[in-house]
C-alpha positions in Angstrom: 0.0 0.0 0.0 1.5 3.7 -0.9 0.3 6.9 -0.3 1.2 10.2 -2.7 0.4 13.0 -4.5 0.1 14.3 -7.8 0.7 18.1 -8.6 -1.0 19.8 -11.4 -2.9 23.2 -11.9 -5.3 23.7 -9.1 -2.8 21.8 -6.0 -2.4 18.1 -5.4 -4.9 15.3 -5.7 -4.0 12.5 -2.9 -3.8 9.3 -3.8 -3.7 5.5 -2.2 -2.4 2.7 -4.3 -4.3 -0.8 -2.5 -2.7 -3.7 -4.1 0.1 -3.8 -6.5 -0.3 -2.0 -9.4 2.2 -3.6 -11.7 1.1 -7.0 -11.1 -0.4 -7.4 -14.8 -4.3 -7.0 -13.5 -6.0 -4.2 -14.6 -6.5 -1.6 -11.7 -9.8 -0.1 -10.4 -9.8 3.9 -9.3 -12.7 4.6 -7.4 -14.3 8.1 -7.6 -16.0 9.1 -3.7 -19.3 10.4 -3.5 -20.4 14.0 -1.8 -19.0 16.4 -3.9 -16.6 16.6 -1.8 -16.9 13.2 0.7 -13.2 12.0 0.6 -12.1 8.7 -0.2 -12.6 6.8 3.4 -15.9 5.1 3.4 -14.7 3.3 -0.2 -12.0 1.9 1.9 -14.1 -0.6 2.3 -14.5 -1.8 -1.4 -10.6 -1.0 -2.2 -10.0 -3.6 0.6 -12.9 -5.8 -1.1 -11.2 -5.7 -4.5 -7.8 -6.0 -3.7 -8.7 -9.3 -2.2 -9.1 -10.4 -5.7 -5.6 -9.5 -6.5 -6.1 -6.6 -8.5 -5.3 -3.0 -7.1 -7.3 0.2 -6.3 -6.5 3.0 -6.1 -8.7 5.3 -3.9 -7.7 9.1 -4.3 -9.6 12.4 -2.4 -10.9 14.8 -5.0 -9.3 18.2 -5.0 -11.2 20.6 -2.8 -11.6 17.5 0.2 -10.2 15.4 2.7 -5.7 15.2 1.7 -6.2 17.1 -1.2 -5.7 20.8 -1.6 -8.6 22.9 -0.2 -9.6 25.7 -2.0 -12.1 27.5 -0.1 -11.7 30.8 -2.0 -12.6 29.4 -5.1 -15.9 30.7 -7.0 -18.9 28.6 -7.3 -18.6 27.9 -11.0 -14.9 27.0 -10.6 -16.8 23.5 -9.4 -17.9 21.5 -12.1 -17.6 17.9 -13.8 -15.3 18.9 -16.2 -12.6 20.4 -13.4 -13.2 16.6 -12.1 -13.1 14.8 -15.2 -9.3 17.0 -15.7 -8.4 15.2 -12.7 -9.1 12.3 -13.3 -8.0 11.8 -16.7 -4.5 13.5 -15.3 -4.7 10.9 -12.3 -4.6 8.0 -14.8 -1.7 9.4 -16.4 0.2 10.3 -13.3 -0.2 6.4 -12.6 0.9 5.4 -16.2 -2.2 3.2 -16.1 -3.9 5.6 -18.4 -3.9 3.0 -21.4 -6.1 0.1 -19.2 -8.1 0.4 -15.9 -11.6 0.2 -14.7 -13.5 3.2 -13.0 -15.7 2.3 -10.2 -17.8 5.6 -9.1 -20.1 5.3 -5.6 -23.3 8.3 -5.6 -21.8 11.6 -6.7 -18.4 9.2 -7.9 -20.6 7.4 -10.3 -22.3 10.3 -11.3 -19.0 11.6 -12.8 -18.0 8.2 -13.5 -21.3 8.0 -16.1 -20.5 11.7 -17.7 -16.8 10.9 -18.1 -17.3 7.1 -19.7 -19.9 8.8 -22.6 -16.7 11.3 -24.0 -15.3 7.2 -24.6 -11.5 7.6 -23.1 -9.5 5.6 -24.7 -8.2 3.1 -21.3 -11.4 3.0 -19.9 -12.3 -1.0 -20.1 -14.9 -1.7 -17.3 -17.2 1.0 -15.6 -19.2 0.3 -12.5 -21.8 2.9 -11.0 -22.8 2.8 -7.5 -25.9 4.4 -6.1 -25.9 7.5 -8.6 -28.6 9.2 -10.2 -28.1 10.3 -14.0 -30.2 13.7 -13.7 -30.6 15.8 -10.8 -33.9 16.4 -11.3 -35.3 13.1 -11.1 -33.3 13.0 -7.9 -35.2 15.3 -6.5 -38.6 14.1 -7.5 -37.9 10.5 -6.2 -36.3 12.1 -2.8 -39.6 14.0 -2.6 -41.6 10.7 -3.0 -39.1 9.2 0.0 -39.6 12.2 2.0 -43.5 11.9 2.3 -43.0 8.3 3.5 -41.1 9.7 6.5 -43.0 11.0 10.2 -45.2 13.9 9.5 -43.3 16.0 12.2 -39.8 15.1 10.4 -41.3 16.5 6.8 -42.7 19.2 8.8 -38.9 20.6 10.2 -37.1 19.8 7.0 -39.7 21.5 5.1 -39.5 24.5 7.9 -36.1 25.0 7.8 -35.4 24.6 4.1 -38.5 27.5 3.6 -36.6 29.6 6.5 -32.7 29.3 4.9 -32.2 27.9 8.5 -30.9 24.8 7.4 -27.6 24.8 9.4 -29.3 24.5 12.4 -29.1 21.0 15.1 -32.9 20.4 14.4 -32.6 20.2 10.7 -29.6 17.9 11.0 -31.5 16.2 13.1 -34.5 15.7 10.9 -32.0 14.7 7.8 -30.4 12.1 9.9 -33.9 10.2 10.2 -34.2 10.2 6.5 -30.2 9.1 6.3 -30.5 5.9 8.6 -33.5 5.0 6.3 -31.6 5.7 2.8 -28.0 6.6 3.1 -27.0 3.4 5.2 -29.4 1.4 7.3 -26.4 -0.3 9.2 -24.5 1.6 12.1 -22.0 3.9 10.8 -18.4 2.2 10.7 -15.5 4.9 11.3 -14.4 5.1 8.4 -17.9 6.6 7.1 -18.3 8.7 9.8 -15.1 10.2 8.8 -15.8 11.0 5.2 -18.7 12.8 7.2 -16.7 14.7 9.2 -14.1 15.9 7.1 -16.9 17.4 4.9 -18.8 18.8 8.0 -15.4 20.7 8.6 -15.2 22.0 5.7 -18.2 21.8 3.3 -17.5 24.2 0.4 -17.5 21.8 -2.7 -20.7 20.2 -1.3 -22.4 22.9 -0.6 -21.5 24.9 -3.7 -22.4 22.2 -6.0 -25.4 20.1 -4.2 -26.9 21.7 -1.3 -27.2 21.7 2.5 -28.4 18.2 2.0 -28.8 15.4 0.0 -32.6 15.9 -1.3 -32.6 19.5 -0.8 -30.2 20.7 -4.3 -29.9 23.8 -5.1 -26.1 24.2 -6.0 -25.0 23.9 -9.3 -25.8 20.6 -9.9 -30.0 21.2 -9.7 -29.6 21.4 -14.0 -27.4 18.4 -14.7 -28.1 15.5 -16.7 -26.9 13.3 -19.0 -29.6 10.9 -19.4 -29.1 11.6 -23.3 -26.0 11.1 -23.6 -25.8 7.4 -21.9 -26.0 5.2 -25.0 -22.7 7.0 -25.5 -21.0 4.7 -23.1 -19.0 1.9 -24.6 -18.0 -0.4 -22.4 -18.6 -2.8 -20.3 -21.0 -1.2 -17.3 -22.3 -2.9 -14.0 -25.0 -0.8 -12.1 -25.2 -1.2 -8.2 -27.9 0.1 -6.0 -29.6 -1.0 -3.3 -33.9 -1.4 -2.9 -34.0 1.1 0.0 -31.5 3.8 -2.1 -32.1 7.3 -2.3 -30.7 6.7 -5.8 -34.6 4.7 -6.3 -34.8 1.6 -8.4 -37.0 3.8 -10.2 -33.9 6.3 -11.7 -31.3 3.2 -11.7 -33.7 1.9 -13.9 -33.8 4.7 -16.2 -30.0 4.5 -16.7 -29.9 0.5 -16.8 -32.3 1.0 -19.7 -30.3 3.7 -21.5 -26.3 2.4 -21.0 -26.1 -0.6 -23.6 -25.3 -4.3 -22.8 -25.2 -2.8 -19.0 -26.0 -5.1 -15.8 -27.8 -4.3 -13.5 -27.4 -5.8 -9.7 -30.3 -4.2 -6.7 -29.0 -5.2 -3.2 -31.9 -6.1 -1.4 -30.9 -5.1 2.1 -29.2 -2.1 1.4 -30.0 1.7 1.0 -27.1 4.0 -0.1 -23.9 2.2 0.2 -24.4 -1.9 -0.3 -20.5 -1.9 0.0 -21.2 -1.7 4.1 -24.4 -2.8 4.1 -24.4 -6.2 2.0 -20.7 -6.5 1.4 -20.1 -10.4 0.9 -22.5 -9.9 -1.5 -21.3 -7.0 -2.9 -17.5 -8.2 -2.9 -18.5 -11.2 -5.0 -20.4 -9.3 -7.4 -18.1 -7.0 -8.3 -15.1 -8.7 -8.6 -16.9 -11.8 -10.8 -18.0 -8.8 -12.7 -14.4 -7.4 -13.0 -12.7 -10.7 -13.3 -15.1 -11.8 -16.1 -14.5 -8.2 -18.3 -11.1 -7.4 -17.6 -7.1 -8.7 -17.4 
């Protein structure tokens, strides 16, 4: 296992190397959720992949967690594209820019989805955890979600969120009710509570791009979607999500239908991350999947 970093325009992007990267098995980067959630609660699948014998490589996106932090920038400095640069820079930094895989988890697979329909030359394998493909149906199938919780839960979200009050301990407190029933239904292990807290402390790229939470968007993501541009995507995809997801059947669906020859596996346990919540299963899902599609 290694730990680095790779300088370019904006800072440096830090970077774990699980596994051996030279060992003839195509690698796996994974893209973290958020914006702006840092790389520890995928240490979990890194670990679950590398058991397989091939590596991942786990890496914080720049603006979070080991990476540079860049408070000052403006809100439309954040977008895919500044991401995708990253990326495409990280895969070159790694000389493994001619062959890996790309596993993205929520806001990861989001720009894992955008990045695979431009058709990059090394990308062999794509797998998209938990992500939506528009932001719009995201919120339309949050909003169905959040009329199944309490009435007096809806009530202070909907309070807050009306008021602009929504840093406040009662709004968190109403979020987390809708969290334990659709981000992750199991207790939180340390390493997701502190992707959690390092974007608590500082919560610029989340904020800027989604919101205060994750139903209520109104950064610059509200507009985005690629739902037209998915039949773009050209290799090999496996879709993850789980039956409880905020990311609904309903919009994984939608993007099953529209990415071709892709596979679709729902966890039936899980809500938001079936890497912690159903992870034997997950672990032997993905790795047949990769092992089946790649070196």
């Amino acid at each position: 296992m290694s730990t680095s970093t790779m300088k370019w325009e904006h800072g440096e992007t830090w970077y774990r190397i699980v596994g051996d990267i030279n060992n003839g098995k195509t690698p796996v980067v994974l893209a973290h959720g958020g914006p702006g959630a840092g790389h520890n609660y995928l240490i979990a699948i890194a670990d679950l992949i590398a058991q397989s014998g091939r590596a991942a490589i786990l890496y914080d996106q720049i603006g979070c967690g080991n990476s540079t932090h860049l408070k000052e920038k403006p809100a439309d400095f954040w977008t895919p594209e500044l991401f995708m640069e990253e990326l495409v820079l990280l895969t070159k930094h790694l000389k493994i820019d001619n062959s890996y895989a790309l596993l993205g988890q929520s806001w990861g697979g989001m720009l894992g989805m955008q990045f695979a329909t431009h058709q990059p030359a090394g990308l062999k394998v794509l797998v998209v955890c938990d992500s939506p493909a528009g932001m719009k149906m995201w919120v339309s199938e949050a909003e169905k979600l959040r009329k199944l919780l309490p009435t007096d839960v809806e009530a202070t979200l909907k309070r807050h969120e009306d008021a602009g009050t929504t840093d406040t301990p009662e709004y968190e407190a109403a979020v987390n009710v809708f969290y334990d029933r659709h981000l992750c239904r199991v207790p939180m292990p340390p390493d997701v509570a502190a992707s959690f807290a390092q974007m608590a402390e500082d919560p610029t790229v989340y904020h800027t791009m989604n919101g205060p939470s994750e139903f209520h968007v109104i950064g610059s993501l509200k507009t985005w979607d690629i739902h037209d541009d998915l039949h773009k995507i050209n290799v090999p995809t496996l879709i993850v999500s789980g039956a409880y997801d905020e990311a609904t059947p309903a919009m994984v669906q939608e993007i099953h239908r529209r990415i071709p020859g892709s596979v679709w596996e729902l966890f039936p346990e899980s809500s938001h991350m079936p890497h912690i919540e159903e992870p034997a299963r997950f672990k032997r899902i993905v790795n047949a999947f990769l092992d089946a599609k790649l070196n």
